[in-house]
C-alpha positions in Angstrom: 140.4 135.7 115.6 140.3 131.8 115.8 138.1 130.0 113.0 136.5 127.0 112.7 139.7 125.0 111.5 142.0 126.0 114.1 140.0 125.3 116.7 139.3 121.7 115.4 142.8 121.0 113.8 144.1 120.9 110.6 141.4 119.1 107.6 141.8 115.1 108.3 141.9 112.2 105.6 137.8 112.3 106.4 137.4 114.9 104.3 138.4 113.1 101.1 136.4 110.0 101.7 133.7 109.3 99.5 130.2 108.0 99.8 131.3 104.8 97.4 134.1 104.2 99.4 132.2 104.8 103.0 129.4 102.8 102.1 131.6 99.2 100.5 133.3 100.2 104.2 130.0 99.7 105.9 129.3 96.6 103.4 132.1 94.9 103.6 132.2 95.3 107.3 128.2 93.6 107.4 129.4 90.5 105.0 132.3 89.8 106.8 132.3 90.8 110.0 129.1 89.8 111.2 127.0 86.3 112.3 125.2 85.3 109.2 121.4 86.1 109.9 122.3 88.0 112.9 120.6 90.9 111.6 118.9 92.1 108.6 120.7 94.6 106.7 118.0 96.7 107.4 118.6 96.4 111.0 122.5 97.0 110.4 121.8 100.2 108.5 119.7 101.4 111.4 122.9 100.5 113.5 124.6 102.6 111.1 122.5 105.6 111.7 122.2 105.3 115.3 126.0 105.6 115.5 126.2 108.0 113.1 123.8 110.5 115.1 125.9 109.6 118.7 129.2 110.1 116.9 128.5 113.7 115.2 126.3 114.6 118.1 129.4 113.8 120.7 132.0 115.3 117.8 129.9 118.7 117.6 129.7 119.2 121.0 133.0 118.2 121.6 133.9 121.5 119.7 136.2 124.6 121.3 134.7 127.8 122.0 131.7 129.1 120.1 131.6 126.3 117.3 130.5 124.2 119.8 126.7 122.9 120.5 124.5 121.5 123.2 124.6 117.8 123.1 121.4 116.2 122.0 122.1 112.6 123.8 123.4 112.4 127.7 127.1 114.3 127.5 128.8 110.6 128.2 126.6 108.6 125.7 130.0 108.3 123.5 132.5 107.8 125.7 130.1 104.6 127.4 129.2 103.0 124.5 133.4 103.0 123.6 134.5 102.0 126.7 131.6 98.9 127.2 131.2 95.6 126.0 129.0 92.5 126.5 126.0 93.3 128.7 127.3 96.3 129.3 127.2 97.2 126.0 123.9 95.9 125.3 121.8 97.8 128.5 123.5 101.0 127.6 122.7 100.8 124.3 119.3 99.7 125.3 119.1 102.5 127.6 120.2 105.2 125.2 118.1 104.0 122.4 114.8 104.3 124.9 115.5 107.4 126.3 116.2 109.4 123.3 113.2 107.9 121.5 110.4 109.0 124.0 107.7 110.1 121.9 106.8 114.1 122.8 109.7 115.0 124.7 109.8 118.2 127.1 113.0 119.2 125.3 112.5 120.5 121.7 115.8 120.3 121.0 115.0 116.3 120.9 112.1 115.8 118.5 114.3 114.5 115.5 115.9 112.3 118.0 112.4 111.3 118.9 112.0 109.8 115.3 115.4 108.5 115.1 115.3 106.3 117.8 111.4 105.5 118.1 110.4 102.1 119.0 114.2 101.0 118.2 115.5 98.0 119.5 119.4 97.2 119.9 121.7 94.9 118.3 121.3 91.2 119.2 122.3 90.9 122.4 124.5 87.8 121.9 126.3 89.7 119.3 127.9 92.7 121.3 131.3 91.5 119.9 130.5 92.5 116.7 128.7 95.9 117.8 131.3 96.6 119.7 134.0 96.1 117.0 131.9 98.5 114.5 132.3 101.2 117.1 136.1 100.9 118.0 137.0 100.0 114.6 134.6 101.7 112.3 133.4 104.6 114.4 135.4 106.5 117.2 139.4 106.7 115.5 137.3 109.1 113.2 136.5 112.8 112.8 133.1 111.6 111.0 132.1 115.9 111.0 134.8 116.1 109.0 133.4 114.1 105.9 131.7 116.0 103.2 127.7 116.2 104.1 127.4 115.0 100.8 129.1 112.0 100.5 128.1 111.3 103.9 124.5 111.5 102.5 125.3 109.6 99.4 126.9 106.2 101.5 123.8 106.5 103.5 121.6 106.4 100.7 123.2 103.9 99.0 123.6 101.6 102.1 119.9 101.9 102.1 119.6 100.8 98.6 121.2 97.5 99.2 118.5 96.7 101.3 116.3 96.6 98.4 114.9 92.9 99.1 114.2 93.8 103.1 112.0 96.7 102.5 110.8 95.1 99.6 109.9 92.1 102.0 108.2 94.6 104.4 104.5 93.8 102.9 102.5 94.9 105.9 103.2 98.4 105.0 103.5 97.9 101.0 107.3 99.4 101.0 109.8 99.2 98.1 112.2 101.8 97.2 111.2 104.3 94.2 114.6 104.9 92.0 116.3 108.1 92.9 117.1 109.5 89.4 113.1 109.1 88.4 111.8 111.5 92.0 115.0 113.7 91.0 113.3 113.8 87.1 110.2 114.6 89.0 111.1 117.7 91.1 112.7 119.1 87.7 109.1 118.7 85.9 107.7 120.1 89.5 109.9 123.5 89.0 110.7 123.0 92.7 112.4 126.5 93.8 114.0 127.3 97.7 110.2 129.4 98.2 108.4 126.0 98.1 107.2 123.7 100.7 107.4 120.0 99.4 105.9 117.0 101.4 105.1 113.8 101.0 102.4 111.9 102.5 104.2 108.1 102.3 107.6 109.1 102.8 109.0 106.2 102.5 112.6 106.1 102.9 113.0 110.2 102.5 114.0 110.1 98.7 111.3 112.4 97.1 112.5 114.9 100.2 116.2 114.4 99.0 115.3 114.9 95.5 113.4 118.3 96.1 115.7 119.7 98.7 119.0 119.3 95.8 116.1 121.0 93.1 116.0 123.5 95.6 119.2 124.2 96.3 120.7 123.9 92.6 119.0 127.8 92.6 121.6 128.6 95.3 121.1 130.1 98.2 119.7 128.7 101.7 116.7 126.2 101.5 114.9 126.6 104.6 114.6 123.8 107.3 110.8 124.1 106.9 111.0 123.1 103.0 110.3 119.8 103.0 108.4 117.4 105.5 107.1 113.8 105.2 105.0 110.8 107.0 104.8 107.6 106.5 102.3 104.5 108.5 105.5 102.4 109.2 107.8 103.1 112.2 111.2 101.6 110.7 110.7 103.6 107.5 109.8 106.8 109.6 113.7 106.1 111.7 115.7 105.5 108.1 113.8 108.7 106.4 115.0 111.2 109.3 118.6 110.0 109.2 118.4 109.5 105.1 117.2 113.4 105.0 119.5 114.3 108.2 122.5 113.7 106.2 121.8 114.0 102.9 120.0 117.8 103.4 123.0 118.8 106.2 119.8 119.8 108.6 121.0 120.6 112.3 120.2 117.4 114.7 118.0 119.9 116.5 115.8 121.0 114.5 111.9 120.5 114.0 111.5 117.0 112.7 111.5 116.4 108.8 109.6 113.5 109.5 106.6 112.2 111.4 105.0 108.7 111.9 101.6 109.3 110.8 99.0 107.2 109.1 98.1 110.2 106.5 94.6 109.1 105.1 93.2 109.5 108.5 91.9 113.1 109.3 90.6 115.4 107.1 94.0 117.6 107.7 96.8 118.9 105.4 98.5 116.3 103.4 101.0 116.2 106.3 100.4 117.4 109.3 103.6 118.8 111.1 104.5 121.0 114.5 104.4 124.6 115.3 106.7 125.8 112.3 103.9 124.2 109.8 103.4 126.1 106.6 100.9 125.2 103.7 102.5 122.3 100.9 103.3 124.3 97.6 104.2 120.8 96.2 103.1 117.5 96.8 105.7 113.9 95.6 103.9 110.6 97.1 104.6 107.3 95.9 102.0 105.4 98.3 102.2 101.6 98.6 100.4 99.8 95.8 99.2 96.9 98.1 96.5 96.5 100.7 97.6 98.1 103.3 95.2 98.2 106.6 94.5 102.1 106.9 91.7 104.0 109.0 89.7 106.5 106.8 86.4 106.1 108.8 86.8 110.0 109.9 87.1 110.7 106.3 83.7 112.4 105.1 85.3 114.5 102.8 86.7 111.9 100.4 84.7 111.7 97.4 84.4 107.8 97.5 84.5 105.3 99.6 86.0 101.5 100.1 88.8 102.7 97.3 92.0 101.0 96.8 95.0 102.5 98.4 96.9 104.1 96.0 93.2 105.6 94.6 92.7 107.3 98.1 96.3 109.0 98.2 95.4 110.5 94.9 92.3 111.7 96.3 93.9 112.5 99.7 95.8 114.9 98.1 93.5 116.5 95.5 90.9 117.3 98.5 93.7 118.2 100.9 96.2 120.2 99.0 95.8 124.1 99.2 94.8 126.0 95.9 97.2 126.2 93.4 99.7 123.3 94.9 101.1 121.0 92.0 101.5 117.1 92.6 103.2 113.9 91.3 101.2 110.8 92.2 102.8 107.4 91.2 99.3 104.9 90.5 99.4 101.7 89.3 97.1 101.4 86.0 94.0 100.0 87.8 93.7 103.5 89.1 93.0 105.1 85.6 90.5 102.8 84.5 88.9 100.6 87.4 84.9 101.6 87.6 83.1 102.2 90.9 85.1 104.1 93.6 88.1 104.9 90.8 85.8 106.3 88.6 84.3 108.7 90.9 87.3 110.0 91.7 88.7 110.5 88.3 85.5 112.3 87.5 86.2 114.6 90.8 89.9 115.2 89.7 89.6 116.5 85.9 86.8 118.7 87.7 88.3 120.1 90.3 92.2 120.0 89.6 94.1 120.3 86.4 95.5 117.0 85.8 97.8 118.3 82.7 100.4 115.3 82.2 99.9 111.5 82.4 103.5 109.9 82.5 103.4 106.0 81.5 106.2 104.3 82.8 108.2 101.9 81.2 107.6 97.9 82.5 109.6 96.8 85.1 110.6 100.0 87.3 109.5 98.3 90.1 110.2 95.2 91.8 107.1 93.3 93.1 104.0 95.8 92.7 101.9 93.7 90.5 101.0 96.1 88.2 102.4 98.9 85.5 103.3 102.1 87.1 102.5 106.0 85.8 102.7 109.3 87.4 100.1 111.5 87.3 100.9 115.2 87.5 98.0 117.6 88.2 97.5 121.8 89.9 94.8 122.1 92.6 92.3 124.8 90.9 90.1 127.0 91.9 86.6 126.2 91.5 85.1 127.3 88.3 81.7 129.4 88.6 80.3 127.6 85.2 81.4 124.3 86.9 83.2 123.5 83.6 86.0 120.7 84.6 89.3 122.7 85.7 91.3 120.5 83.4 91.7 121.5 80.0 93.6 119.2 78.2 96.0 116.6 79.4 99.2 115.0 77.8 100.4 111.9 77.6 104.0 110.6 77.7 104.4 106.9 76.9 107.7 105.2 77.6 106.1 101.6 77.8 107.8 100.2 75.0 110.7 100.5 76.5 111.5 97.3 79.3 114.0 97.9 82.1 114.0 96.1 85.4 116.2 97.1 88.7 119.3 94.6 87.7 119.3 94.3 83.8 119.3 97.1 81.3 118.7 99.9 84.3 117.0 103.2 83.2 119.1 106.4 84.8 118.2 110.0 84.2 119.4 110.3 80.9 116.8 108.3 79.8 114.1 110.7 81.0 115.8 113.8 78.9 112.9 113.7 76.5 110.6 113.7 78.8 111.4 117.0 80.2 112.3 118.2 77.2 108.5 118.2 76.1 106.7 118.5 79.9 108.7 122.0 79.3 108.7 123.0 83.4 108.1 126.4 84.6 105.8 129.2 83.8 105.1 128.2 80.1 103.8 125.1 81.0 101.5 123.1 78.6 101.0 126.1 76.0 104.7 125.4 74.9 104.0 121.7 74.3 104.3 120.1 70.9 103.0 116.1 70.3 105.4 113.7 69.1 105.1 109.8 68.8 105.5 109.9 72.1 103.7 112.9 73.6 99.7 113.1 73.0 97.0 115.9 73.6 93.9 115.2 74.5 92.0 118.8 74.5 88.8 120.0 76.3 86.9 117.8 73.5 88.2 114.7 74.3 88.4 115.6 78.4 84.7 116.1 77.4 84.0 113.0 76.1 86.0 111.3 79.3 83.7 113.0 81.8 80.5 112.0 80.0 81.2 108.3 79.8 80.3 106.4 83.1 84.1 104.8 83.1 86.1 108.2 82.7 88.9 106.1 82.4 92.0 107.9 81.9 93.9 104.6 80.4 95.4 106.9 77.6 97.7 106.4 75.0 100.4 108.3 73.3 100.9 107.9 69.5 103.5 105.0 69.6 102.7 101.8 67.5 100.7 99.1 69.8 103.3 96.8 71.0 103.0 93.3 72.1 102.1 93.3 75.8 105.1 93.2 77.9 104.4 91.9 81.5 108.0 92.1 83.0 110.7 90.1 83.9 110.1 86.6 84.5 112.0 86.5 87.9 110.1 89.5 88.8 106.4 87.8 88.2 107.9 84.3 89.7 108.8 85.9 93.0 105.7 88.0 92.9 103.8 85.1 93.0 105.9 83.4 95.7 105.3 86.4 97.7 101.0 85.9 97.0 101.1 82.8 97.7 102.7 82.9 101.1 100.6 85.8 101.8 97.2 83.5 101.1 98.7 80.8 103.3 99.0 83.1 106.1 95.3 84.5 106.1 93.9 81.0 105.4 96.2 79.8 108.4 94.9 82.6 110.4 90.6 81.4 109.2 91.9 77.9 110.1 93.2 78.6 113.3 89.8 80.9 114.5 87.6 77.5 113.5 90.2 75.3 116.1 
């Protein structure tokens, strides 16, 4: 009987490429090879995805016998693309890129596509050259199905890391990219098995996905396609978070979408609504934007406060959304824990209706450009207590604030949170195993007491480590932050002036 392998040929040199060596492929190829500002490298990594899709697509259906599979684009997409140039190139592209990102289409089998290619638009049309050198040169000599789904994941993921400054640049949507080794730190503390269904309510660029989906699959076994889904407001992010989780989770091109354009704080729904295979989140991961971004929560009767920051109405979005018993990871900036009015409202509403069991305070500097110190807040939605006693306990605090780290110098990597889950103890246990050290704090039902009684209920604890001297980032970090303010004040002010002319 025929397998696989014999039907395809012998295993190519693809299948020892790395992700490091595929990705300074796809680099080297953007800083040489292409017109300097003829495209973001945002846009370029798009490119790369798009082709990436077409290739596989055309490769797996290109397949003898029963290994092959329905094409997702037009049979000849391939085979046109490689054989045009010039305008040619360009309105088949075009053509392709509009048809296979229709919104809703009849055929199921299209609805990741849908989000791939939505609201895409095609390399500069003056620049077909250079596309059509990435396809002849780059793309078609190769078997790309025969790479290893993982390093094929990994050079996508880290082509979207050097993209850093454009997302970061994207303010309209409050985007920058959350390190990868602090969301995979996260869905350890989480205790993320195979049975649980993980979403993510600002998606993002997919990496809290990618992060759960490895937890899930370190317990062996299949993870099912339905285990992890995500949203986010922004188009562009929505098209770079299906193709990051496409290749990095080995899901079939076909498949219900792992991720939806959505604007999540706007109906009183599940923390991400999803198709006909929806199933109830067991864990929530959201990082939401920590600027102003414009949102519509006017349908939102059911939040607790009103006219709340952003990042404050995610937290609450998913304490009044998520389904009993559903544990969450919420990155908020520090105003969160102790601003008064709308904050403290719903700080009051979260110690009484969830247990918020671990405050994680994150070291200075972990993120380019947010304006403000970063924790994670990790909390269980509980069932309502007949005595109306607060579901939360006692909460912990872990304090890594003295320590300062920024993106480019003195980088923090996974073995820096060891500690951390060494005392958050993950699993059944949970905090009845904990024991305080000078960085980890209890604060019992006493002190969560005393919290709800005050009118602040701030939650701007501390551990037991010495006060240090305050430490407000790099310098380059708060220079450029302000750059970026000030541009942004010369736009409204341009926008008031030109209303008055």
């Amino acid at each position: 009987m025929a397998t696989e392998r014999d039907t395809i040929g012998a295993r190519g040199p693809e299948s020892r490429w790395t992700g490091k060596g595929i990705f300074e492929r796809w680099k080297r190829f953007y800083e040489q090879r292409t017109s300097e500002r003829g495209l973001t490298r945002l846009e370029f990594t798009e490119h790369i995805g798009y082709l990436l899709f077409l290739k596989l697509d055309h490769e797996r259906a290109q397949r003898a016998g029963v290994f092959a599979t329905q094409p997702i684009a037009p049979a000849d997409s391939w085979p046109r693309l490689v054989l045009a140039s010039g305008e040619d190139l360009h309105r088949d592209l075009a053509a392709l890129l509009t048809e296979l990102g229709k919104p809703n289409p009849p055929d199921p089998r299209r609805a990741i596509a849908s989000v791939v290619f939505q609201d895409s638009r095609p390399w500069p049309a003056d620049k077909m050259a250079e596309l059509g050198r990435l396809i002849v040169e780059e793309f078609d000599p190769y078997r790309w199905s025969g790479v290893n789904q993982d390093e094929l994941g990994t050079a996508y993921s880290l082509l979207i890391a050097e993209c850093r400054d454009d997302i970061r640049a994207k303010r309209e949507t409050g985007q920058f990219l959350t390190p990868p080794y602090l969301l995979k730190v996260i869905a350890k503390a989480l205790a993320v098995t195979p049975q649980d269904r993980v979403v993510d309510a600002a998606v993002g660029v997919g990496t809290s996905l990618i992060a759960a989906h490895r937890e899930m699959a370190a317990h062996g076994g299949r993870v099912d396609a339905a285990a992890i889904a995500g949203a986010d407001i922004d188009v562009q992010m929505c098209r770079l978070a299906a193709m990051n989780v496409l290749l990095n989770t080995g899901r079939p091109f076909h498949d219900v979408p792992p991720i939806l354009r959505d604007d999540s704080l706007k109906e009183k729904e599940r923390v991400v609504r999803r198709h006909e295979r929806d199933v109830a989140a067991t864990v929530a991961i959201c990082n939401p934007p920590f600027r102003s971004v414009e949102t519509n929560t006017e349908r939102r009767d059911d939040f607790w406060a009103q006219n709340a920051t952003l990042p404050a109405n995610f937290l609450q979005h998913l304490a009044i959304t998520l389904p009993q018993g559903a544990r969450a990871a919420i990155f908020v900036p520090d105003g969160v824990l102790f601003h008064g009015g709308a904050a403290a409202t719903i700080r009051k509403r979260l110690l009484k209706y969830c247990d918020v069991h671990t405050l994680l305070r994150l070291p200075t500097g972990m993120f380019h450009d947010t304006g403000s110190k970063t924790n994670v807040l990790f909390f269980t939605k509980s069932v309502p207590r007949p005595t109306d006693e607060p579901a939360t306990d006692e909460l912990w605090v872990y304090d890594v604030r003295d320590r300062h780290h920024t993106n480019t110098e003195n980088p923090l990597t996974e073995d820096d949170f060891a500690e951390f889950l060494e005392a958050y103890r993950p699993g059944d246990e949970g905090v009845s195993g904990r024991t305080e050290s000078e960085r980890f704090k209890r604060y019992d039902r006493d002190a969560i007491r005393r919290i709800l009684d005050s009118s602040s209920a701030s939650l701007d604890l501390k551990a037991h480590l010495a006060a240090a001297s305050d430490d407000f980032g790099d310098p380059r970090d708060i220079a450029q932050s302000i750059v970026n303010h000030l541009g942004d004040a010369q736009r409204s002010f341009q926008v008031v002036l030109d209303s008055l002319s």
